[in-house]
C-alpha positions as CSV (number, residue, x, y, z in Angstrom):
1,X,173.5,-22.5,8.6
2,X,170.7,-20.6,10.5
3,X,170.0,-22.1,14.2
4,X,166.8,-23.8,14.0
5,X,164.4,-21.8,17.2
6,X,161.5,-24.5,15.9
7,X,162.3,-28.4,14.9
8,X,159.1,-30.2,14.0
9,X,159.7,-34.1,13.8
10,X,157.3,-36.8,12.7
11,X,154.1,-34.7,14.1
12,X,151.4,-36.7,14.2
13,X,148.2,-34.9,15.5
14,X,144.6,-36.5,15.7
15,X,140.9,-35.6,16.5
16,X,139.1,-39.2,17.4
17,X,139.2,-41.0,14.5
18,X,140.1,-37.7,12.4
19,X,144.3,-37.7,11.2
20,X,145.5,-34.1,10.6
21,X,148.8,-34.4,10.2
22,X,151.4,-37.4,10.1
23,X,154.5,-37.7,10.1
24,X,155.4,-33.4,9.7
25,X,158.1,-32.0,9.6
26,X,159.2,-28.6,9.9
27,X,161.9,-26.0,10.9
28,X,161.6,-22.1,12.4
29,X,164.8,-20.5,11.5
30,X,166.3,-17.8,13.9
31,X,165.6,-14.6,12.5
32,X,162.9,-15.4,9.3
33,X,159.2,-14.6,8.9
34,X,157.9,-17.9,8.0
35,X,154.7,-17.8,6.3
36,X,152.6,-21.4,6.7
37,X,149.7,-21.5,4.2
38,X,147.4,-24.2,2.9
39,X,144.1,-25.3,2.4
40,X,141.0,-25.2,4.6
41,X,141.4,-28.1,6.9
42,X,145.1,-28.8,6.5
43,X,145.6,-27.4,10.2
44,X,147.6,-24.4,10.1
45,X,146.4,-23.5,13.1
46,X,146.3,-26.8,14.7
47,X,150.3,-27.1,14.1
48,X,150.3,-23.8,16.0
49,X,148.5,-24.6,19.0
50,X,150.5,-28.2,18.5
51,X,154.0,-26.2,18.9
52,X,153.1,-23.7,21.5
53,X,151.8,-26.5,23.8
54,X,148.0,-25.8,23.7
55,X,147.4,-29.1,22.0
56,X,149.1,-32.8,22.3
57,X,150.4,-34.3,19.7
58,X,149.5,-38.2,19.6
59,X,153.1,-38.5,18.3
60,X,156.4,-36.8,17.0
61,X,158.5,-34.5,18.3
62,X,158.1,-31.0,19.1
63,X,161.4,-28.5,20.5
64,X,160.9,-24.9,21.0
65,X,164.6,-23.1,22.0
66,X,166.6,-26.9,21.8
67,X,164.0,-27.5,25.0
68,X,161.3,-30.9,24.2
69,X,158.3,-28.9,25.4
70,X,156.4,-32.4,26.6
71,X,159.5,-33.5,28.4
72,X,160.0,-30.3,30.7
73,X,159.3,-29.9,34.7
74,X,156.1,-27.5,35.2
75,X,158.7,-24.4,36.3
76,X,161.0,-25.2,33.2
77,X,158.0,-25.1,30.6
78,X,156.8,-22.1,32.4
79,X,160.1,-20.3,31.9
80,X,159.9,-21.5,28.4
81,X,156.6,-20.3,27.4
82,X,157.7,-16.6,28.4
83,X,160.1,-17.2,25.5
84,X,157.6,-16.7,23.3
85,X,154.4,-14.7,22.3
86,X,151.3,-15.8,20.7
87,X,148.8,-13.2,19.1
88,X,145.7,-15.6,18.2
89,X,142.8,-14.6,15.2
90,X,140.8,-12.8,17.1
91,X,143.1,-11.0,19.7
92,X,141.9,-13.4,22.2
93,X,141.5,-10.2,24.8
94,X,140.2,-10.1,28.0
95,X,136.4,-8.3,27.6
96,X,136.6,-7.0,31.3
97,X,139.8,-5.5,31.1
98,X,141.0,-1.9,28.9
99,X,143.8,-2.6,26.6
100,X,147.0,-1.5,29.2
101,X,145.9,-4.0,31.3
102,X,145.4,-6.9,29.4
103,X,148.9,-6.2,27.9
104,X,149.8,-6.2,31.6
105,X,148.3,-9.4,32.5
106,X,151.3,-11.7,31.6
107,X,153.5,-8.9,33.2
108,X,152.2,-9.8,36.4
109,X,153.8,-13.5,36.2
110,X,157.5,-11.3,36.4
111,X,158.8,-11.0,39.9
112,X,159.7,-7.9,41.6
113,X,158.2,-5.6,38.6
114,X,155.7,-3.2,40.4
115,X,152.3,-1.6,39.5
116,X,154.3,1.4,38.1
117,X,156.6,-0.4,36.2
118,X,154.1,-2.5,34.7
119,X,152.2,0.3,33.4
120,X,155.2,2.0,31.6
121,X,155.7,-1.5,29.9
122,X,152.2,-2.6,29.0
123,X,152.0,1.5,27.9
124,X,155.4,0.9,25.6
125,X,154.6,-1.9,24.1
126,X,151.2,-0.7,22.9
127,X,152.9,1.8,21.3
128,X,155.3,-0.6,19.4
129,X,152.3,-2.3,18.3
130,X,151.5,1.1,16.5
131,X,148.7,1.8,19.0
132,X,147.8,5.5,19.9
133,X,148.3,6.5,23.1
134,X,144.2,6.7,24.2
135,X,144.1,3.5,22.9
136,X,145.1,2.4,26.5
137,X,142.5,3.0,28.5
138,X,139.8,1.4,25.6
139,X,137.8,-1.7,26.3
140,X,138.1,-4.3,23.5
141,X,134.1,-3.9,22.6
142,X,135.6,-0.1,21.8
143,X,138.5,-1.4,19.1
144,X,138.5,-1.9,15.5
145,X,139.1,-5.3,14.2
146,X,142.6,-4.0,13.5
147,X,143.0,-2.3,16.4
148,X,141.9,-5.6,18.5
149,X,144.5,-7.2,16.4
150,X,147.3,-4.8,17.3
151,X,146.3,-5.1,21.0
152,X,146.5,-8.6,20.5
153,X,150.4,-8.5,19.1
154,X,151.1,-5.8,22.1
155,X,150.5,-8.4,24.7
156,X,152.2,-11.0,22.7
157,X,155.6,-8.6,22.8
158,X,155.0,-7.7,26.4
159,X,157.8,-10.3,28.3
160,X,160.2,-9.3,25.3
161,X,159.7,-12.7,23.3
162,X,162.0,-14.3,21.0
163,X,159.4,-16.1,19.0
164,X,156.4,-14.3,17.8
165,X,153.5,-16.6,17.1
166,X,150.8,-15.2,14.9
167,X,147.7,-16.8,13.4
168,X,146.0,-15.1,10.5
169,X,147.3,-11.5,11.7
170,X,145.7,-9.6,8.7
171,X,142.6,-11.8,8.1
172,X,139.5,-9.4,8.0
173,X,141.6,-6.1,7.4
174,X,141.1,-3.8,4.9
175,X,144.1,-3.3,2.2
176,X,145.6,-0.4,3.7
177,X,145.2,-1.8,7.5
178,X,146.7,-4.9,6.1
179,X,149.4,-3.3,4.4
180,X,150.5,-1.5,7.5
181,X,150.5,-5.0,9.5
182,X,152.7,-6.8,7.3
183,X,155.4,-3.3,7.5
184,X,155.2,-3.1,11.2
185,X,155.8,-7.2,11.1
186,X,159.1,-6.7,9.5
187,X,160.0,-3.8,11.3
188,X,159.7,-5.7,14.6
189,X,161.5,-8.8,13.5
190,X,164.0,-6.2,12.7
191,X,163.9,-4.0,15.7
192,X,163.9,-6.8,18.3
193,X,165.5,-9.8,16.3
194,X,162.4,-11.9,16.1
195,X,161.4,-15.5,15.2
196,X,157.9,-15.0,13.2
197,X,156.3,-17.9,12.6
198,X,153.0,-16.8,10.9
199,X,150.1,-18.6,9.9
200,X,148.3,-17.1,7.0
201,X,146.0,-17.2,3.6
202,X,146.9,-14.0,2.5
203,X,149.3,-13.8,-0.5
204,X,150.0,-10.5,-0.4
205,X,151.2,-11.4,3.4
206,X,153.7,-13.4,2.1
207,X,155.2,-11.3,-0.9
208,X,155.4,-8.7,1.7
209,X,156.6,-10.4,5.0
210,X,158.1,-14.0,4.5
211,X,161.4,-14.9,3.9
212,X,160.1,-18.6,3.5
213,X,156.7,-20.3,3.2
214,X,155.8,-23.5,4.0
215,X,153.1,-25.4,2.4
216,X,150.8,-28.1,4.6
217,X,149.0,-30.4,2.4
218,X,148.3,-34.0,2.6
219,X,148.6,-33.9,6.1
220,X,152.3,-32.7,5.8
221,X,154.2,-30.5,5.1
222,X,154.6,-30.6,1.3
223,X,157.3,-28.6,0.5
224,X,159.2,-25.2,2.0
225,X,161.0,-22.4,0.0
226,X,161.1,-19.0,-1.3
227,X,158.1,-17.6,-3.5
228,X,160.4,-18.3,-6.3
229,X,160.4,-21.8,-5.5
230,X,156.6,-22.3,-4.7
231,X,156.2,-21.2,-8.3
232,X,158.0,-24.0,-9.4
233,X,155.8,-26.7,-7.8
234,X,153.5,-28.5,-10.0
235,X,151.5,-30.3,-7.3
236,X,147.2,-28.8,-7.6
237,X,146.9,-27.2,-5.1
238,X,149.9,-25.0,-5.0
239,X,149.9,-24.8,-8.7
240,X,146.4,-23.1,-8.4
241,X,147.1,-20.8,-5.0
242,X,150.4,-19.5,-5.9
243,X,149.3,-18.8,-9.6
244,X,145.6,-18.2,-9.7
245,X,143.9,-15.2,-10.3
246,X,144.2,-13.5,-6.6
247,X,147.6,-14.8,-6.9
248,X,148.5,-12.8,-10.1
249,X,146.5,-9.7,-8.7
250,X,149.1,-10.1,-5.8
251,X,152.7,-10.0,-8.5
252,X,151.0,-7.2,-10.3
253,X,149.6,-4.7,-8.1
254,X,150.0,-6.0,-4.5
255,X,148.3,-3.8,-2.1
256,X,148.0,-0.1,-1.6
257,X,151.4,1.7,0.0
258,X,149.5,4.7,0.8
259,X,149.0,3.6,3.7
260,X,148.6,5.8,7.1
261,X,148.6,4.3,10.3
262,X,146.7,0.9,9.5
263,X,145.0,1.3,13.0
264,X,141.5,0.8,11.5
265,X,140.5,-2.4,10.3
């Protein structure tokens, strides 16, 4: 069986009064694309935060590399967190800073790596995030949605991550910007033997990227599995995503595949 780089157990996470989930459960599997989906509210985005540490959880279990992130000495989370990459909705970039350095910024927590070196990194890795190379020396108010986006997963990549966090990486992108998203997706998972876990609403996402989806309803995780097995599951609110009418628009035609570079969005 596949090592488990995520283990969810008995997540219980609340706003005041206001239960979003209790008692989830959920896996990352070395290696997969794992799309999370469900319905507005469910807190995909909340587990997210929840795992990478951003939020507490007021119970469960949360372990990130076989390490219990809430249990761990300030240095030994620190070293942890560089483990991983997050690229948040909107890119989350710094406005004062071009795109080369805000992929630089977490470069400057690595010891003995110098101005020079840092450049030649931030520089690469905008280029694996299918970047041009002018696109360096833009400020974010100068990007493209997608192009914010792909600066985004550039500094997520930039300390070499084993887990790639990504929340709603193609919301707001055209079909052919999209399309190119989900390809370079797998092609770094591939390339650099990723963890994805990716938080999404798009089906065509999934049929492209995921190797399993997990489905948060209920304030759990309802049920995990291929798209083959999602189709299966007669519960309304997967019955209705997974077969409605964007859903059949997504078996029989998917997006375009004449796609370019995907850099505008």
């Amino acid at each position: 069986m596949s090592e488990n780089v995520v283990e969810v157990r008995g997540l219980v996470t609340r706003f005041g009064s206001h239960t979003v989930h209790d008692g989830l459960d959920l896996d990352l599997k070395r290696g997969e694309i794992l799309g999370v989906v469900g319905g507005s509210g469910t807190g995909k985005s909340v587990l997210l935060r929840t795992i990478v540490g951003l939020l507490k959880p007021a119970a469960g279990q949360v372990r990130v590399l076989g390490q219990d992130i809430e249990t761990l000495s300030p240095p030994a989370r620190e070293a942890l967190e560089r483990r991983w990459g997050v690229m948040f909705q909107d890119g989350a970039l710094f406005s004062a800073l071009n795109v080369r350095e805000n992929v630089e910024a977490p470069l400057r927590a690595v010891p003995d790596l110098g101005p020079e070196q840092r450049r030649a990194l931030a520089e690469l890795k905008v280029s694996m995030a299918g970047l041009p190379w002018n696109a360096n020396d833009k400020m974010p108010s100068d990007l493209s949605g997608g192009m914010r986006k792909r600066a985004g997963l550039a500094r997520a990549l930039a300390l070499d991550p084993e887990i790639l966090f990504l929340d709603e990486p193609t919301a707001g992108l055209d079909p052919i910007g999209a399309d190119a998203f989900d390809r370079l997706i797998v092609e770094l998972r591939d390339a650099l033997d990723l963890s994805v876990f990716l938080v999404t609403h798009d089906l065509d996402t999934l049929h492209a990227c995921c190797d399993r989806i997990a489905v948060l309803a209920e304030r759990k995780v309802l049920a995990t599995g291929t798209m083959a097995d999602m189709l299966k599951i007669d519960h309304p609110w997967v019955h209705e995503y997974f077969h409605g009418p964007r859903a059949r628009a997504a078996l029989t035609t998917g997006r375009s595949k004449e796609s370019p570079d995907g850099n505008q969005g």
